[in-house]
N, C-alpha and C positions, 0 to 999 in steps of 0.2 A: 535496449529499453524494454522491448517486449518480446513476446517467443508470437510470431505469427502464426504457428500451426495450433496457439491452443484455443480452445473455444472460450469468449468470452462469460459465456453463462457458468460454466468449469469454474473459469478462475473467481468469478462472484459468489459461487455455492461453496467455494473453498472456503474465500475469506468469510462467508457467514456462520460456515462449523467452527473455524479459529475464533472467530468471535465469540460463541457459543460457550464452545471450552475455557474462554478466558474467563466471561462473567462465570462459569461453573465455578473455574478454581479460586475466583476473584471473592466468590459467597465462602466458601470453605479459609479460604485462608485471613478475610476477615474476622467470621466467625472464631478461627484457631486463637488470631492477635487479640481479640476482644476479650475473649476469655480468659487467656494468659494477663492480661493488663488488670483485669478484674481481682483474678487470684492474688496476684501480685501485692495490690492495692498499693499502698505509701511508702513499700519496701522491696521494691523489684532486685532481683538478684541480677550479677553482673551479666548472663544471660539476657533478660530479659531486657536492660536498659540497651545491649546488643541491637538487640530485635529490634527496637523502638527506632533506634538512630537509622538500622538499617531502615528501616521503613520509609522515613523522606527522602533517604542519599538515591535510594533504589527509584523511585517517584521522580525524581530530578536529571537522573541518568538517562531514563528510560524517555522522557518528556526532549530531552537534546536529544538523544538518539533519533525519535521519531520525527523530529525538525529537520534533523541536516538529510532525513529520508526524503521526508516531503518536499526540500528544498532541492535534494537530486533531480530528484523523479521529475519535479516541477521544470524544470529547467531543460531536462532530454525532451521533454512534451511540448517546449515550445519550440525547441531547436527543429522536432519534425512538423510542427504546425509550419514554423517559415520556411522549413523547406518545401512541403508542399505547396505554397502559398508560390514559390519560387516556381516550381513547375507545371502550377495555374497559369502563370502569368504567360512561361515559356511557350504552353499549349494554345492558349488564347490567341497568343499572337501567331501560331501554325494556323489555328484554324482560320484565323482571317485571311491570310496569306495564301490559304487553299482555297479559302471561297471566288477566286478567279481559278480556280481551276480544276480540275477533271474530277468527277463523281468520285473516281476512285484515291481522288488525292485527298478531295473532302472529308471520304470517311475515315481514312488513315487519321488526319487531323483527330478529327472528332473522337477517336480511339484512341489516342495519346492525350487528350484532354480528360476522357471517363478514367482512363488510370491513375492521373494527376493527382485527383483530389483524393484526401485524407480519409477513407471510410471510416462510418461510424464506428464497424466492428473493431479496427484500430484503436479509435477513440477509447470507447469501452474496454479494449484488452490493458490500454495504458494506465486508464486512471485506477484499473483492480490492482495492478502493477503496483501504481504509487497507493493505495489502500493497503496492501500486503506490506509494504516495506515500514509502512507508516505504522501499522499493528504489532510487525513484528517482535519490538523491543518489546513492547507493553505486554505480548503475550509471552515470547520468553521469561520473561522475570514472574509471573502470576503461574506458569507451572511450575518454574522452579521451588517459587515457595510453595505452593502448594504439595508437591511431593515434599519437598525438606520437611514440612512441618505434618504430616501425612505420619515419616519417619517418627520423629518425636510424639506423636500424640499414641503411638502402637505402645 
């Protein structure tokens, strides 16, 4: 689900350039469409009515895509929230079971209970995780057009 050695801020700054880039090429490649539709006007060439279709099928694809992302990601994230939630339980009941016994058992306990729970930074690493995956589609397809039609307007 997640790479534990990256830094959450890393992978936040990531997906804020990706988003970046995507409204860039999202301004450009409406602009391209708008313009093209305009020229066009009540007699679009078989190009153009191309373009058009592709325009919602791409919208459509890219809208599932980023569901069955979300719905992934969603679902690894709660699979390690219950697990840890399992290994809360398991620690709690160490530590109770320690507390008749030696300092040094107690803090053993207590040490397997602070590693139980879910760190935030985890938290954070996942849900950029599921933001990335969830982007993905949507920005794939906004640079492709944007370069395709990049090509075309040269």
């Amino acid at each position: 689900m997640t790479k534990p050695t990256q830094d959450p801020f890393s992978a936040w700054n990531e997906l804020a350039q990706k988003t970046q880039e995507m409204w860039l090429d999202s301004a450009f490649v409406f602009s391209q469409r708008t313009q093209r539709m305009a020229e066009a006007g009540i007699n679009p060439t078989e190009a153009d009515q191309v373009e058009m279709s592709q325009m919602g099928l791409e919208k459509l694809e890219a809208v599932g895509e980023s569901s069955l992302a979300a719905f992934q990601h969603w679902g690894q994230l709660q699979q390690a929230v219950w697990h840890s939630a399992m290994q809360q339980t398991k620690a709690v009941v160490g530590v109770m079971a320690a507390s008749v016994g030696t300092p040094q058992e107690q803090a053993a306990a207590q040490q397997v209970w602070q590693y139980s729970v879910l760190s935030p930074e985890h938290l954070a690493q996942a849900s950029a995780d599921m933001a990335h995956a969830v982007l993905h589609p949507v920005h794939k397809r906004t640079s492709e057009n944007a370069e395709r039609l990049k090509k075309v307007s040269e």
